[in-house]
C-alpha positions in Angstrom: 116.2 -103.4 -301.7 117.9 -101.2 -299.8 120.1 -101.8 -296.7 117.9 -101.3 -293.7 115.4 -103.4 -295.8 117.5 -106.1 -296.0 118.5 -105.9 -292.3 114.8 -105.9 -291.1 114.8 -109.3 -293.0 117.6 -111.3 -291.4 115.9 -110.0 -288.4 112.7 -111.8 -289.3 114.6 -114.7 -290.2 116.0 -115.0 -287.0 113.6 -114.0 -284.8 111.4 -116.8 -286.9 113.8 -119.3 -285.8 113.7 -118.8 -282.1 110.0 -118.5 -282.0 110.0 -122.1 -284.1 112.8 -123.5 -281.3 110.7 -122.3 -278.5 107.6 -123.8 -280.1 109.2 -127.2 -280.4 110.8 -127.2 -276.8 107.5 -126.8 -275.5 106.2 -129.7 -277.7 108.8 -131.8 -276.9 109.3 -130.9 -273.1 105.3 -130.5 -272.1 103.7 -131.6 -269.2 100.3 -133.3 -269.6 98.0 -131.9 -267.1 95.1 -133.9 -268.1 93.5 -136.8 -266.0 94.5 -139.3 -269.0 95.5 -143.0 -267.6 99.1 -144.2 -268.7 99.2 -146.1 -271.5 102.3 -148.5 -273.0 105.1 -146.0 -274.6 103.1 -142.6 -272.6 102.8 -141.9 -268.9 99.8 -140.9 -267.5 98.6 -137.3 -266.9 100.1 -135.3 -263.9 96.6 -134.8 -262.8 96.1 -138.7 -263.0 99.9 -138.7 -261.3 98.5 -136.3 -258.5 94.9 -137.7 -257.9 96.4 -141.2 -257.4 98.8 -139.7 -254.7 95.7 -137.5 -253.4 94.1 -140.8 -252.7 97.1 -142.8 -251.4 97.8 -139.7 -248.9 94.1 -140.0 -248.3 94.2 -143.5 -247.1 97.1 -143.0 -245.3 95.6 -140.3 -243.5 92.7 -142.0 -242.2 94.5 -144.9 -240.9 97.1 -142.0 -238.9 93.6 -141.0 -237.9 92.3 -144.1 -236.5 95.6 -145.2 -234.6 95.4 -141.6 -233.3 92.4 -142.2 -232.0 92.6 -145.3 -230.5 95.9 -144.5 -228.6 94.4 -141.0 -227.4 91.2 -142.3 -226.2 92.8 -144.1 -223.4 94.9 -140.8 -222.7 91.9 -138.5 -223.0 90.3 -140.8 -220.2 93.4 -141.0 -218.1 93.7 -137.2 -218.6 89.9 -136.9 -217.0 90.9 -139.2 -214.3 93.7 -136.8 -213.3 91.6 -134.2 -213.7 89.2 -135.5 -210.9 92.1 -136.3 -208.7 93.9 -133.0 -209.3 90.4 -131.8 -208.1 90.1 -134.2 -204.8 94.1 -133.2 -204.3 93.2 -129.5 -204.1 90.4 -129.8 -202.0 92.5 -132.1 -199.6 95.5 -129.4 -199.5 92.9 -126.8 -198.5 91.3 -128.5 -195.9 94.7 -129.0 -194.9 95.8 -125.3 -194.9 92.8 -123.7 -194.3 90.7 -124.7 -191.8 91.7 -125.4 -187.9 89.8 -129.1 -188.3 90.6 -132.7 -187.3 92.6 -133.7 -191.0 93.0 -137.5 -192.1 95.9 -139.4 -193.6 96.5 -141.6 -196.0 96.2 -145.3 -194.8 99.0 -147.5 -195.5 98.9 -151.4 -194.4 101.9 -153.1 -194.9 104.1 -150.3 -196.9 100.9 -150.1 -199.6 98.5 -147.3 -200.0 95.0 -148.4 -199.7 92.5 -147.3 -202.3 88.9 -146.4 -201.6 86.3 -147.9 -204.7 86.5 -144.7 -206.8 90.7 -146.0 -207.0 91.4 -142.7 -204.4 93.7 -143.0 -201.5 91.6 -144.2 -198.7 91.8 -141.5 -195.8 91.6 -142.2 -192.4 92.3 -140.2 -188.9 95.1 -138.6 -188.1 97.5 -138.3 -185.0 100.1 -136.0 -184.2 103.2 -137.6 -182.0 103.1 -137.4 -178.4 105.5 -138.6 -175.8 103.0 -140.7 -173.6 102.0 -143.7 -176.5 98.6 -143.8 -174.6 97.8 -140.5 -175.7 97.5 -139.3 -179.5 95.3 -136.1 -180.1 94.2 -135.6 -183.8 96.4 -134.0 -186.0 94.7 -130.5 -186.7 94.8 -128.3 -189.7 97.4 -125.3 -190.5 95.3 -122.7 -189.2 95.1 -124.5 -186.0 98.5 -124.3 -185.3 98.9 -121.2 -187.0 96.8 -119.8 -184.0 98.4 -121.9 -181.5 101.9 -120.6 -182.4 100.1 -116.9 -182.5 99.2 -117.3 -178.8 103.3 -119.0 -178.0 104.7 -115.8 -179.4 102.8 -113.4 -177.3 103.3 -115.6 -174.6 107.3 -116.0 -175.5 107.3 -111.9 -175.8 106.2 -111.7 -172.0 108.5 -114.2 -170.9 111.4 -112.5 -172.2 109.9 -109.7 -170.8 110.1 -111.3 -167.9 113.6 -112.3 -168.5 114.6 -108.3 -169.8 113.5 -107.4 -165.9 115.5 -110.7 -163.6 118.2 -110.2 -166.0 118.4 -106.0 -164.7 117.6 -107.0 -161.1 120.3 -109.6 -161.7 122.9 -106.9 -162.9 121.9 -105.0 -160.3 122.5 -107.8 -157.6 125.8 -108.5 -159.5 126.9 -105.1 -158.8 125.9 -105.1 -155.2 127.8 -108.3 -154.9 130.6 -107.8 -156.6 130.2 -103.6 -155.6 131.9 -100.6 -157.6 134.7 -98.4 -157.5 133.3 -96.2 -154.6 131.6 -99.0 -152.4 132.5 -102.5 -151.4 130.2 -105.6 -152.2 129.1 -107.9 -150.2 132.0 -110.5 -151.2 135.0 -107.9 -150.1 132.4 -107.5 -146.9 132.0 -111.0 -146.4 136.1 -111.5 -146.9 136.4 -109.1 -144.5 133.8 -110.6 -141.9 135.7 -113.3 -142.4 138.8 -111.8 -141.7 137.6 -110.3 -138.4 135.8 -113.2 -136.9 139.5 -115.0 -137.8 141.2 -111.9 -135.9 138.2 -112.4 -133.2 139.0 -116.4 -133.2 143.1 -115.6 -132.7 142.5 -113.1 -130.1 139.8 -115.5 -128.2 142.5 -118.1 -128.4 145.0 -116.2 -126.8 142.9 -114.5 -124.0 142.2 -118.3 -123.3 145.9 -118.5 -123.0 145.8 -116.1 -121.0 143.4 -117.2 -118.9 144.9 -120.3 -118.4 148.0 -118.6 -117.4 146.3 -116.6 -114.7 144.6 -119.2 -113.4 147.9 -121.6 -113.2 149.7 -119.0 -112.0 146.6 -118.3 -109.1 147.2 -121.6 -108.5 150.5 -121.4 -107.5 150.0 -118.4 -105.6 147.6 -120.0 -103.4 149.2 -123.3 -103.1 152.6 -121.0 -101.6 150.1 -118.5 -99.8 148.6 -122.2 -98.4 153.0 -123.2 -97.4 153.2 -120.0 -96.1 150.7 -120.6 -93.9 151.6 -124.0 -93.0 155.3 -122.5 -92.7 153.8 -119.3 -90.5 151.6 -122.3 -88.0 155.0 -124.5 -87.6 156.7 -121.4 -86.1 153.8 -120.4 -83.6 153.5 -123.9 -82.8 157.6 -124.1 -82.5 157.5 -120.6 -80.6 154.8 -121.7 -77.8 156.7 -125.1 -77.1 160.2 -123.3 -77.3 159.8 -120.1 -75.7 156.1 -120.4 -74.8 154.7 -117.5 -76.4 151.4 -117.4 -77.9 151.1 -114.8 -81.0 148.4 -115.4 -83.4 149.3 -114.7 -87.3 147.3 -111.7 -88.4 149.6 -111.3 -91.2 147.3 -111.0 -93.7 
């Protein structure tokens, strides 16, 4: 046998071998898939193993299942009751908001919400405030006062209209008061009315003065004019009785 012969051979051999190891591993080492119950000394088939937990899982499931249903149940009808009231909600915001109606309110007796019989907040009519407590119009909705505040800003743009024009005529009347650099207003005109009639007063004041000086000093011309005479009659008298002569006073 020659060389290469021989060496195929020990490669037989061991290639023998490995196949015989492998073979007896997977004897030793196998898993039984079969459905086989476990007997004393050998388990039970993995498919046995796996049905049992199939049907444990099962069980376990179905009572998940039931307490999932009896605790969404209760949810599912508390979800269709907010449903309905999200519903009666929306249609009470757009009454609110969208028409120009009488709206209600939400009646509350001693700090509690009343509920109607379908367990809804029971509604009834609404006021706005006033300042006379006798009178209480209904409280309208948005659109109402929408409009209303409409017509107070057409009616605020004409009074400040109205305001644009007195407050010109008032600069204007400012400037005439007050006047410019070329023309006196009517306060430097009044100060100087003022100072006048003042002037007027002081000169008045002295012409009485004057006056009053005339008139005393009249006085005392007429009350020597009146000795003089006196004076003048005491010498006619004195010149008839002394020397008998008889000359009138024409004097004056």
């Amino acid at each position: 046998m020659t060389f290469i012969g021989k060496l195929f051979v020990m490669f037989n051999l061991v290639l023998s071998l490995m196949m015989a190891a492998a073979a007896f591993g997977l004897y030793a080492t196998g898993v039984d898939w079969s459905n086989n119950k476990g007997k004393p000394g050998q388990p039970a088939g993995k498919r046995a193993v796996l049905e049992e937990e199939i049907k444990q899982l099962q069980q376990s499931l179905y009572l998940a299942e039931s307490n999932h249903r009896a605790a969404t149940s209760p949810l599912f009808k508390r979800e269709e009751t907010h449903r309905s009231d999200r519903d009666w909600y929306a249609k009470q915001l757009r009454k609110l908001n969208e028409t120009d109606l009488a709206v209600e309110q939400v009646a509350v007796v001693k700090g509690v919400v009343s509920l109607d019989k379908d367990g809804k907040p029971l509604l009834v009519a609404a006021g706005e405030a006033a300042d006379d407590p006798n009178a209480n119009p209904p409280l309208m909705g948005r659109r109402f006062y929408e409009g209303k505040m409409g017509k107070l800003r057409i009616d605020l743009k004409e009074v400040q209209k109205e305001l644009g024009t007195l407050t010109a005529k008032a600069t204007e009347l400012t400037k005439i008061k007050i006047g410019e650099a070329d023309q006196k207003g009517l306060n430097q005109r009044l100060e100087d009315e003022r100072f006048k009639r003042l002037g007027i007063t002081d000169e008045l004041g002295i012409t009485k003065a004057l006056q009053e000086n005339i008139r005393i000093e009249a006085d005392l011309s007429l009350n020597r004019v009146q000795e003089l005479d006196d004076r003048i009659q005491e010498l006619v008298r004195y010149l008839k009785r002394r020397h008998n002569v008889d000359e009138p006073s024409k004097w004056r």
